[in-house]
N, C-alpha and C positions, 0 to 999 in steps of 0.2 A: 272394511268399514267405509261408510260412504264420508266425503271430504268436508262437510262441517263439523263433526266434532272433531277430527283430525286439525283444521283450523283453527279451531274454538278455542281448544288443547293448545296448540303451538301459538294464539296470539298470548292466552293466559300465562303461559311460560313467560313469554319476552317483558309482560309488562310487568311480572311480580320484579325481574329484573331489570328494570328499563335502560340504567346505565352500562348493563353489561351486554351487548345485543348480540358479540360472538356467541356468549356462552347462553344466551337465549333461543340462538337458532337452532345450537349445535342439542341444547334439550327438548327442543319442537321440533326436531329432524328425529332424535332418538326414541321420541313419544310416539310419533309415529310406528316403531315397529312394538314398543310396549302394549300401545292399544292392541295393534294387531294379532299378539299373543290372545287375547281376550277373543272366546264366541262370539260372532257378529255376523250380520249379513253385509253382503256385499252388492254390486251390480255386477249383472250378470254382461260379460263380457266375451262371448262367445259369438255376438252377430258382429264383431269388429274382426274378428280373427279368422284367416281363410282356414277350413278345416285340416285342408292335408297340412300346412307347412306351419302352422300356427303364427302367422307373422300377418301383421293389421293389411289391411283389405281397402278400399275405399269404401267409408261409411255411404257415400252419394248414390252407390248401386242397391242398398240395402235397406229396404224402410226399417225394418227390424235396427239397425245398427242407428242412423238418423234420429229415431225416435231416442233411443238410450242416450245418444248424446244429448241431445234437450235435456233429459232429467239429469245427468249430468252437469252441464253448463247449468242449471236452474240452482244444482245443490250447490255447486260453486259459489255463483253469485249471491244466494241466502246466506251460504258463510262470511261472504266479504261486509255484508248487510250487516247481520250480525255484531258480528267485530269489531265495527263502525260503528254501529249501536253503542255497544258495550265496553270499548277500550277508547276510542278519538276523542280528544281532546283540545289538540293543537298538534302543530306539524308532528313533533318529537315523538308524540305518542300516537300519529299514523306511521308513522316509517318503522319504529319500535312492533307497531302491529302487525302490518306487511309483512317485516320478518322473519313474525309467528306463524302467519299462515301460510308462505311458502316455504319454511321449514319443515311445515306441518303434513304440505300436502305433500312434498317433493318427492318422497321415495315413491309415489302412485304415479306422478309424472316420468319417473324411471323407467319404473314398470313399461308403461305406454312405450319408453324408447328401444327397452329391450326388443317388444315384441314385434315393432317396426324395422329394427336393425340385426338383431341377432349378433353380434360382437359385442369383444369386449369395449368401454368398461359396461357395459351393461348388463352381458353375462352375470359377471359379479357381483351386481346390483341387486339383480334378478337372483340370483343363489342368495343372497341376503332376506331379500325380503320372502322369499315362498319359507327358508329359515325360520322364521317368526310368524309367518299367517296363520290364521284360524280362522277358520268357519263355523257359523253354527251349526251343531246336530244335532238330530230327533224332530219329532211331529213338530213340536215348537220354537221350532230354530228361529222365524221369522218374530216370534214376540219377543222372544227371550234376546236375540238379534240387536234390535228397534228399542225397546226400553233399556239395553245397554247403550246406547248410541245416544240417549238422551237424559238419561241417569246420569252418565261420565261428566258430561260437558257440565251439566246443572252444577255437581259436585262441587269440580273444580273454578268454577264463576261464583259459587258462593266462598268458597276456602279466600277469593282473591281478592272478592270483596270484605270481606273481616277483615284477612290484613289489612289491603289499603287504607282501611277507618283510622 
């Protein structure tokens, strides 16, 4: 799943519970791999990884890799956007947001470290999360992907705006 509804998800946790921010992280770190249970598309991370050894590459050699990250950083930065949008209020409830979203994204940022380091604790991080991934499949993996990705997040933004009323 790409990392704004991952965000979206993990700020929406922290703020339903603003005062609790452990146990806000600790369910925007754990949504993350719930999402990931779910069909979705992903990026594709293949021009980041040298083929034989599978371990990240420098993106600077590889336009293919370069480009991905742009959309990357791009989707990053629309979730911070976002979130800021739709959670900041005052300090309490950017730090509360924060939170969400790197609880949100973090097990993706793991990822990244496994496949740069190959030890542990990454391994086990890495066994964690391929644990819980899914992909989409069949001809329409890309729609069915894409409108879960924007479906979820909708959901749970409105669920959080009822409550808060």
């Amino acid at each position: 799943m790409i990392l704004t509804p991952h965000a979206i998800i993990g700020a929406t946790l922290t703020n339903v519970i603003p005062n609790e921010p452990a146990l806000g992280f600790a369910l925007a770190f754990l949504s993350h791999y719930a999402l990931d249970i779910l069909p979705h598309t992903d990026y594709d991370i293949s021009n980041f990884l040298n083929a034989e050894t599978k371990t990240v590459k420098s993106i600077f050699k590889n336009a293919g890799a370069a480009l991905h990250l742009l959309f990357i950083a791009f989707d990053f930065l629309l979730a911070i956007f976002l979130c800021v949008l739709f959670f900041v209020r005052d300090e309490k409830s950017l730090i509360i947001t924060l939170v969400g979203i790197i609880g949100g994204v973090l097990p993706d940022f793991l990822q990244f470290l496994f496949y740069k380091y190959k030890n542990q604790p990454w391994k086990f991080t890495q066994k964690i999360h391929d644990k819980f991934h899914h992909e989409a499949e069949g001809e329409d993996k890309r729609v069915r992907g894409i409108l879960l990705q924007i479906i979820l997040p909708t959901c749970f933004l409105i669920v959080y705006f009822l409550i808060k009323k």
